[in-house]
C-alpha positions as CSV (number, residue, x, y, z in Angstrom):
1,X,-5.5,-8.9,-33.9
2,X,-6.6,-12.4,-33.5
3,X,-9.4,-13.8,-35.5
4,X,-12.7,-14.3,-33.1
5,X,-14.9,-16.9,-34.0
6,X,-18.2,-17.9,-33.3
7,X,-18.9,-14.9,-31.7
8,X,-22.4,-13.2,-29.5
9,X,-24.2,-10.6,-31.2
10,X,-23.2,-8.5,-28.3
11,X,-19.4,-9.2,-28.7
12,X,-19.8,-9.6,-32.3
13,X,-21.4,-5.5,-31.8
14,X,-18.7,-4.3,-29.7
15,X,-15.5,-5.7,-32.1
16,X,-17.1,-4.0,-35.0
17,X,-17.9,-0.4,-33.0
18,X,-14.3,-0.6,-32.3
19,X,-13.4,-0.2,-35.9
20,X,-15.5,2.7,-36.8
21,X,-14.4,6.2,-37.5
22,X,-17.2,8.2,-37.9
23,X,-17.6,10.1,-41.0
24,X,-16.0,13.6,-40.9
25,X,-16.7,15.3,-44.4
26,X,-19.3,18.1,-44.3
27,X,-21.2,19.7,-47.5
28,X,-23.8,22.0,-47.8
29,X,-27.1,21.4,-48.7
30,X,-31.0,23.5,-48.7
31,X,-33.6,22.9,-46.3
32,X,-35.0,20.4,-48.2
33,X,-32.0,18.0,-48.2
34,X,-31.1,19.1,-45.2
35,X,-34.0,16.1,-44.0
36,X,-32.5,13.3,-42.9
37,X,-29.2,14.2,-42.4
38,X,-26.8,15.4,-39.4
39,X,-26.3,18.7,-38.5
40,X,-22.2,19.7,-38.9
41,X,-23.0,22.8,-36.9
42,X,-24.4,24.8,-34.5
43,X,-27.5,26.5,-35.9
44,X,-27.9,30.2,-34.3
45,X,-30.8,32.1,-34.7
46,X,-30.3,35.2,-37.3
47,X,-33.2,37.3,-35.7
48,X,-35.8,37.7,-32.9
49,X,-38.5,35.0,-32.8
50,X,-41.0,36.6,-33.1
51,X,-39.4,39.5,-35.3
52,X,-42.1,42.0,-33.7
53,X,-45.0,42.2,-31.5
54,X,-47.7,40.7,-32.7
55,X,-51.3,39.2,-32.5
56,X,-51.9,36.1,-31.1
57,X,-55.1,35.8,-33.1
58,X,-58.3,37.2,-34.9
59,X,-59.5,40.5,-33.5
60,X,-58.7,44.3,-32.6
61,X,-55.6,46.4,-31.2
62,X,-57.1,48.6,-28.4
63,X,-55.4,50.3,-25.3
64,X,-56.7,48.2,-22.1
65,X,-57.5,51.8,-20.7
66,X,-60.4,52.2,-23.1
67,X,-62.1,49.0,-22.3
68,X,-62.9,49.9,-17.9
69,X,-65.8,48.6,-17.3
70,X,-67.0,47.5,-20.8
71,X,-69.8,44.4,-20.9
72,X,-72.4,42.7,-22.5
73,X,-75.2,45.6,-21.2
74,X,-72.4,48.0,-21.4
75,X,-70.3,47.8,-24.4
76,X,-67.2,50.0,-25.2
77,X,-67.7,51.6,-28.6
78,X,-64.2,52.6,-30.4
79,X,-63.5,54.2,-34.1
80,X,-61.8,51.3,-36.6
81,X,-59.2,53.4,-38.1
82,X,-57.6,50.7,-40.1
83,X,-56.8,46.9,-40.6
84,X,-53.7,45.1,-40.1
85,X,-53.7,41.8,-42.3
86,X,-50.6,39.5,-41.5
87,X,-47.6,40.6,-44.4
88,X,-48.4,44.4,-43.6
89,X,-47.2,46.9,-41.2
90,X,-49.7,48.8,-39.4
91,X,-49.8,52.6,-40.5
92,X,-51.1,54.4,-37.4
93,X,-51.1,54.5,-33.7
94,X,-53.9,53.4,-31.4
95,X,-55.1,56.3,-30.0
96,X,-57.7,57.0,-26.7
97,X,-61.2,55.8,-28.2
98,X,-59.8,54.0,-31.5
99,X,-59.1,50.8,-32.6
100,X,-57.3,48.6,-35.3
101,X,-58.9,45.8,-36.7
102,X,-56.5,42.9,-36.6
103,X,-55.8,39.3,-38.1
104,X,-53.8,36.4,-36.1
105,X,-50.0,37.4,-36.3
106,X,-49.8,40.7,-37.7
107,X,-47.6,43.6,-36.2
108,X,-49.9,45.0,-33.6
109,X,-49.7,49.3,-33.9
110,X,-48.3,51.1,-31.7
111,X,-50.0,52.6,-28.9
112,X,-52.2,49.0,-28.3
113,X,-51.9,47.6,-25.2
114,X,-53.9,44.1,-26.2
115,X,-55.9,42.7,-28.3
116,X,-59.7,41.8,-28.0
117,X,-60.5,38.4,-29.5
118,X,-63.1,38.7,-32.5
119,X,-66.1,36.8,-30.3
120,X,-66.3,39.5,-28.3
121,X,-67.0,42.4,-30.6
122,X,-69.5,43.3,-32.8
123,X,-68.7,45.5,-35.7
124,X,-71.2,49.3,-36.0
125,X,-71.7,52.3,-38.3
126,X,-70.7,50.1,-41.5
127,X,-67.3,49.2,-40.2
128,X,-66.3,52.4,-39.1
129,X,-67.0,51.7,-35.4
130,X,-66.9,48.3,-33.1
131,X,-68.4,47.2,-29.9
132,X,-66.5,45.7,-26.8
133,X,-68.2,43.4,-24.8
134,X,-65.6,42.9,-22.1
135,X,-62.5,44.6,-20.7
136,X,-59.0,43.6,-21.3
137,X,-55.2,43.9,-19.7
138,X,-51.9,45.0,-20.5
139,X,-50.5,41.8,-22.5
140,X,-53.6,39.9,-23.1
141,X,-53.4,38.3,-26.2
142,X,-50.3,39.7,-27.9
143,X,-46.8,37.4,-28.0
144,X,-44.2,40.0,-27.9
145,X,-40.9,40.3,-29.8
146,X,-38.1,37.8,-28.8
147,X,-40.6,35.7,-26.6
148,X,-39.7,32.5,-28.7
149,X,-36.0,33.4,-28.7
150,X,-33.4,36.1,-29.4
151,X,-31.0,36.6,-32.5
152,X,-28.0,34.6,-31.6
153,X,-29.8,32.1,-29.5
154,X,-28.3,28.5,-30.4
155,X,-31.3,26.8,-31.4
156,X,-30.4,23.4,-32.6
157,X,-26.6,21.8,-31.3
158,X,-23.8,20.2,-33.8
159,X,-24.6,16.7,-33.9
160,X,-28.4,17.2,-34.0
161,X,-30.6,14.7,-36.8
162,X,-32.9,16.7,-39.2
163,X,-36.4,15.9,-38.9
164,X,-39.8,17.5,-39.8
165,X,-39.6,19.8,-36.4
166,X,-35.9,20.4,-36.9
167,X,-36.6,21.5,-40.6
168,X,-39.0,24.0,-39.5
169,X,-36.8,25.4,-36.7
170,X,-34.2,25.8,-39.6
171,X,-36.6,27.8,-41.8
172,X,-38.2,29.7,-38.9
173,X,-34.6,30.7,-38.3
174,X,-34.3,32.6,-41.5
175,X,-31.0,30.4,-42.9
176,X,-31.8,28.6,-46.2
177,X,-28.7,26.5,-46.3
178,X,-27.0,24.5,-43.4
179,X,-24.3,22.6,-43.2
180,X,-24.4,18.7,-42.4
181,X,-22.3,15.1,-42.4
182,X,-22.1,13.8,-45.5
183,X,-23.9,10.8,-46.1
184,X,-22.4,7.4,-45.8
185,X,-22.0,6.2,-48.7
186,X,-22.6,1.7,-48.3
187,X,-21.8,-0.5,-51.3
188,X,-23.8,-3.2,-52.4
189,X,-22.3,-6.6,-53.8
190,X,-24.0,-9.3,-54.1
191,X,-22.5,-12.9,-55.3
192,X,-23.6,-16.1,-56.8
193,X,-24.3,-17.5,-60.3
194,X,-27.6,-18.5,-59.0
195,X,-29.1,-15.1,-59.3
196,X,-31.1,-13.3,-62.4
197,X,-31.9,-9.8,-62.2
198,X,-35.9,-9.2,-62.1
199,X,-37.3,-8.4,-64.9
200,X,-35.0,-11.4,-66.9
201,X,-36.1,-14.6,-67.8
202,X,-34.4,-16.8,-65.3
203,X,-32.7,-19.5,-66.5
204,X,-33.5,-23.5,-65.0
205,X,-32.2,-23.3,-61.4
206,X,-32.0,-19.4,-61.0
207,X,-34.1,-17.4,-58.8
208,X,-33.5,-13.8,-58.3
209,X,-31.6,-11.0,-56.7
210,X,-33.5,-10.4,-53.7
211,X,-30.4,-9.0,-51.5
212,X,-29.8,-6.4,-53.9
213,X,-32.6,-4.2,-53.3
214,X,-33.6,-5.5,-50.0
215,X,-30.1,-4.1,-48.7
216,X,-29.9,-0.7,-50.7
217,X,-33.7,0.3,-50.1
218,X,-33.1,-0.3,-46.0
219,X,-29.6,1.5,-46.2
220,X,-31.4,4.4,-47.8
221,X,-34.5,4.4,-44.9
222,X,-31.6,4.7,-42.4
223,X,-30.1,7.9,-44.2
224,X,-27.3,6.2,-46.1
225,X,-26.8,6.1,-49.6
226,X,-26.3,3.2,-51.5
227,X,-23.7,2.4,-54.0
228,X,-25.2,-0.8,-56.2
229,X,-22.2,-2.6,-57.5
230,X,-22.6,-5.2,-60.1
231,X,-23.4,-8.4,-59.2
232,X,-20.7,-10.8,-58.9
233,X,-20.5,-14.6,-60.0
234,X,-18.8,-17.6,-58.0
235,X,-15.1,-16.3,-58.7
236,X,-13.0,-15.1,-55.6
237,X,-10.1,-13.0,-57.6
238,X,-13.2,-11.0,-59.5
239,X,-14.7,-10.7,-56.1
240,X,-11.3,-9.4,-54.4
241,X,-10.3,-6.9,-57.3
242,X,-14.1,-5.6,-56.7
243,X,-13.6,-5.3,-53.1
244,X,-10.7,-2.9,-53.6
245,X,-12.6,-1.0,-56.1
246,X,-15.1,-0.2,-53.8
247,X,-12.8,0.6,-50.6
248,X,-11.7,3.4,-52.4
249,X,-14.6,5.5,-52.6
250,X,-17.0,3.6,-49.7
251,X,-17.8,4.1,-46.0
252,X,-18.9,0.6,-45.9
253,X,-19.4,-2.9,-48.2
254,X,-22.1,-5.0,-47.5
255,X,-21.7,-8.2,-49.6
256,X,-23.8,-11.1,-49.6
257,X,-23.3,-14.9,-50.2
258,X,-20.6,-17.2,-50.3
259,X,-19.6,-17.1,-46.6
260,X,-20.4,-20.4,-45.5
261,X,-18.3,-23.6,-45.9
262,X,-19.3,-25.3,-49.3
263,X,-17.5,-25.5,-52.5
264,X,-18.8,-22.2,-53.9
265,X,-18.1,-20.0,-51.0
266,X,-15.5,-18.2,-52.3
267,X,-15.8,-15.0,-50.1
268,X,-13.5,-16.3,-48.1
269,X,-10.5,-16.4,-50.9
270,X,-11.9,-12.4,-52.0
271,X,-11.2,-11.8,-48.7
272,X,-7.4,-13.1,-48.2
273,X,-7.0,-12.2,-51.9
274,X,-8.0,-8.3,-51.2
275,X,-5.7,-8.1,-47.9
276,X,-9.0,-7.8,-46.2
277,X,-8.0,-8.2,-41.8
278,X,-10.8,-10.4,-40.6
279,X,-12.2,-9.5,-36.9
280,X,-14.7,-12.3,-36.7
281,X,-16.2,-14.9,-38.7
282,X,-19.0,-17.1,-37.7
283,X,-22.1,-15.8,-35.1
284,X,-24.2,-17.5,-32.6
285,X,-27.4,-16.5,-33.7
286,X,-29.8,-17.8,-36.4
287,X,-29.8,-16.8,-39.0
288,X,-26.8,-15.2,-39.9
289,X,-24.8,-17.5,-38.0
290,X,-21.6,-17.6,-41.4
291,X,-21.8,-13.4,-40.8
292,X,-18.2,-12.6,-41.5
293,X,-16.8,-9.2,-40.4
294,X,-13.4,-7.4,-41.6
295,X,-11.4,-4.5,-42.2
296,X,-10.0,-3.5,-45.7
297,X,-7.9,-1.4,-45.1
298,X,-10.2,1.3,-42.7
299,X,-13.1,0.6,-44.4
300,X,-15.2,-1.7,-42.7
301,X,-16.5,-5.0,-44.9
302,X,-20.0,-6.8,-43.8
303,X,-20.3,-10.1,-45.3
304,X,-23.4,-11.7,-44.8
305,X,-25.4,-15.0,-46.0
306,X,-26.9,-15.0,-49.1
307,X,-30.5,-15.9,-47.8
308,X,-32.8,-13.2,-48.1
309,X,-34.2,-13.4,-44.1
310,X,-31.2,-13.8,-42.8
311,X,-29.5,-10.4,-44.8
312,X,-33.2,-8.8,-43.1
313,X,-32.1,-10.1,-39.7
314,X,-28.2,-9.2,-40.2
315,X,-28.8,-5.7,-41.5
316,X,-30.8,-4.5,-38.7
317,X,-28.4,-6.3,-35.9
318,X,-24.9,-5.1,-37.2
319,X,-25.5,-3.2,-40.4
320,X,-27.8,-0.3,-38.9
321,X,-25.3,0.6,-35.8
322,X,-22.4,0.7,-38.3
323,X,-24.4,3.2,-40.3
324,X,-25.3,4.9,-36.6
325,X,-21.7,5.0,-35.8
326,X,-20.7,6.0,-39.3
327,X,-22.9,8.9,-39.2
328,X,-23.3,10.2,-36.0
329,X,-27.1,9.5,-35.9
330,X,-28.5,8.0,-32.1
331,X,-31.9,8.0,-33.8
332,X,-31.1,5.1,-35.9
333,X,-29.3,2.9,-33.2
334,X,-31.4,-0.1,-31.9
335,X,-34.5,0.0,-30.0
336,X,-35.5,-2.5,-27.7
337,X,-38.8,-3.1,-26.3
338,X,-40.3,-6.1,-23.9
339,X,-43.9,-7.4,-24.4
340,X,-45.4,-11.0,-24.3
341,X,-45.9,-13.7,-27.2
342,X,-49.4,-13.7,-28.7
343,X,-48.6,-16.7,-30.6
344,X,-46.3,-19.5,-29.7
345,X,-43.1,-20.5,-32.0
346,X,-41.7,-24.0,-32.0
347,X,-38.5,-24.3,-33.9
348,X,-36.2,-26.3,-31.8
349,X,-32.7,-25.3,-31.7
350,X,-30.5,-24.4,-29.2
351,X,-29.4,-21.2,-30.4
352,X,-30.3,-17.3,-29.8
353,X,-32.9,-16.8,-32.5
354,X,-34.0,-13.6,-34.1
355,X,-38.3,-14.3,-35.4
356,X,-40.2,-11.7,-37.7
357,X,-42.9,-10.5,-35.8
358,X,-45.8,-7.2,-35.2
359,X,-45.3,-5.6,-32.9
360,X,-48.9,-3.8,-31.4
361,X,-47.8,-2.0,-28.4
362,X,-48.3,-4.8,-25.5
363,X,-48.3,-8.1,-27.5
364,X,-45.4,-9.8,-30.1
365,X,-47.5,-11.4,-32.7
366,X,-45.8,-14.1,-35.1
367,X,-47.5,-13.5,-38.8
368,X,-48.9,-17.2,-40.8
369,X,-46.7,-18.3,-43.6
370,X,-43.3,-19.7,-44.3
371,X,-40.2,-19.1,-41.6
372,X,-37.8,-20.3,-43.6
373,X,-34.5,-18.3,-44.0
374,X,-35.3,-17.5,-47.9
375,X,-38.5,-16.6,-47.4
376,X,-39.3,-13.0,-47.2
377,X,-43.3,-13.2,-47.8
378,X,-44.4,-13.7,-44.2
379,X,-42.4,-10.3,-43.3
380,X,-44.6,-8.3,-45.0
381,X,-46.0,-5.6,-42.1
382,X,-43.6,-7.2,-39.8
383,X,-42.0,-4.0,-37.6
384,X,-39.7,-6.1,-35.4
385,X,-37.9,-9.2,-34.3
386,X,-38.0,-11.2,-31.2
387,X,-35.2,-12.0,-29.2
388,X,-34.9,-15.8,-28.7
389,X,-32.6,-16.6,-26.0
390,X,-29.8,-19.5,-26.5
391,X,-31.1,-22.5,-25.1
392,X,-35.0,-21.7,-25.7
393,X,-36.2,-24.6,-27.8
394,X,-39.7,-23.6,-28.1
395,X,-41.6,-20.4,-26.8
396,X,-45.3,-20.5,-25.7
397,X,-48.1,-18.0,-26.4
398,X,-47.8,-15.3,-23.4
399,X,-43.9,-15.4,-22.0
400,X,-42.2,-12.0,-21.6
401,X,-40.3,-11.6,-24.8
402,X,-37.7,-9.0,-25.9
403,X,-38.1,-7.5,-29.1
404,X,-36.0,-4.7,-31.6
405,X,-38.1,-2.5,-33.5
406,X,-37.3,-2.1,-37.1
């Protein structure tokens, strides 16, 4: 395959979907860690939904018969025979002239016909009798067994993501385990001797990791799991035994720095070094423009620049839809939206730019503070970027903009 350079996000995009084989490995896991993930199979139902017929709120099980006629001057007057809390089983039938007092959801006896909404009745005789103040039909207030759905009914489809709705469908179903994709599992590497951990002292000239945890905590939001390597200095055969190390037990390596042309890029070497088959190196966009993108072996490598907004631009442009692809998951492919500029950006260059921005719903709005490509501050409560176009060497307050939602 040849090796494409300087390449659109859009070509750069389909190269790298080309590539992916989605991840095929199921486990099983509770409800609870069932959240987030990919269902592996269908989900039947393993009984009627409702199980029974039962109340559809607060009040008493009569037979509509006995109500004919019944209002405010002429109230029907019935004998309580019992109460059915929800959790119990009602004990007796409703019989001509009785009545069971009843609480939202229980089993409603047999016999009933409907239930009479608690409003409407007024208990007598110390709770041994109630007043009905209005009549009532066959039906009314009462959602029978199987309304919802029937045992064997397919309720959520192979394939499906597991939200909050999806994880109460799952319990309502009665199954406490399901089966789902396995997570992808995405290592972290980042490079350079300029870096200190936080928490160190850094030494004159140092400044910290920033890439390490701005990559792993976004790969986990999109429902991967990380794999944090250790960092790596300015040394290509380190970098290219690493590199195999981590093809051997990852989905996906995301490394960062050393990808552009000066002296201490070294990814370059790692890469030839680890037999690594490159699909594209260099983008037209900014930042990100050194993105490098290859196979090792079947394992996909993103190798992105080592300044912290550009690894926040490059992550949501090409690392999120290799996650999507890896996992199955539509939901976290991205999202485009169109609005207009509340603010005007001036940065002339004649490329396709990507700016940090907030979104509001109708207007893009570019936050104060620093642009620069390692600075991260001025992202704080950004929730997309705006779409530059190629060519655009300033854009003024109220033009249409395209944006992608983080």
């Amino acid at each position: 395959m040849p090796i494409y350079t300087r390449v659109g996000l859009e070509e750069a995009l389909k190269l790298i979907l080309s590539t992916i084989e989605p991840v095929r490995e199921t486990e099983e896991t509770d409800i609870a860690g069932a959240a987030g993930r990919i269902l592996a199979e269908d989900l039947e139902a393993r009984f009627d939904s409702p199980p029974f017929d039962r109340s559809a709120l607060d009040g008493y099980a009569v037979r509509g018969a006995d109500l004919s006629g019944a209002s405010e001057a002429n109230p029907a007057v019935l004998e309580v025979t019992e109460e059915v809390p929800a959790g119990t089983f009602p004990m007796r039938s409703v019989r001509p002239g009785t009545a069971a007092a009843i609480m939202t959801g229980a089993p409603v006896p047999e016999g009933c016909d409907c239930v009479v909404r608690q409003e409407l009745t007024e208990l007598g005789d110390g709770g041994t009798s109630v007043k009905i103040f209005g009549a009532a039909g066959p039906g009314d207030n009462i959602v029978r067994r199987g309304e919802e759905y029937r045992r064997g009914t397919v309720l959520l489809r192979r394939g499906t993501p597991v939200g909050h709705v999806e994880a109460g469908i799952i319990a309502g179903s009665g199954a406490g385990r399901v089966r789902v994709i396995r997570r992808p599992v995405a290592a972290v590497m980042t490079t350079g001797d300029e870096l200190a951990e936080p928490g160190s002292d850094p030494a004159r000239g140092e400044v910290f990791n920033v890439n390490r945890f701005l990559l792993s905590a976004r790969i986990g939001e999109l429902g991967a799991r990380a794999d944090i390597r250790d960092h790596i200095p300015d040394n290509g055969p380190l970098l290219a035994e690493r590199l195999k190390s981590a093809a051997a037990d990852s989905d996906l390596i995301v490394t960062t720095g050393g990808v552009s042309v000066g002296k201490k890029d070294f990814v370059h070497e790692a890469l030839r070094l680890a037999g690594a088959e490159i699909i594209f190196r260099k983008m037209r966009i900014k930042p990100g423009m050194p993105t490098v993108y290859s196979l090792l072996g079947n394992v996909p490598v993103l190798s992105l620049s080592g300044s912290p907004f550009a690894v926040a631009v490059t992550q949501e442009l090409l690392m999120r839809p290799i996650l999507a692809a890896l996992s199955g998951d539509s939901t976290s492919s991205i999202r485009r939206i169109r609005g207009r500029l509340a603010d005007g950006f001036d940065n002339a260059s004649g490329h396709r730019r990507f700016v940090r921005a907030v979104w509001d719903g109708e207007m893009f709005r570019i936050p104060e503070g620093l642009h620069s490509n390692g600075a991260l501050l001025s992202m704080a409560g950004c929730n997309c970027l705006i779409d530059i176009p190629e060519g655009t060497f300033s854009a003024a307050p109220g033009i249409e903009a395209e944006g992608i939602l983080f």
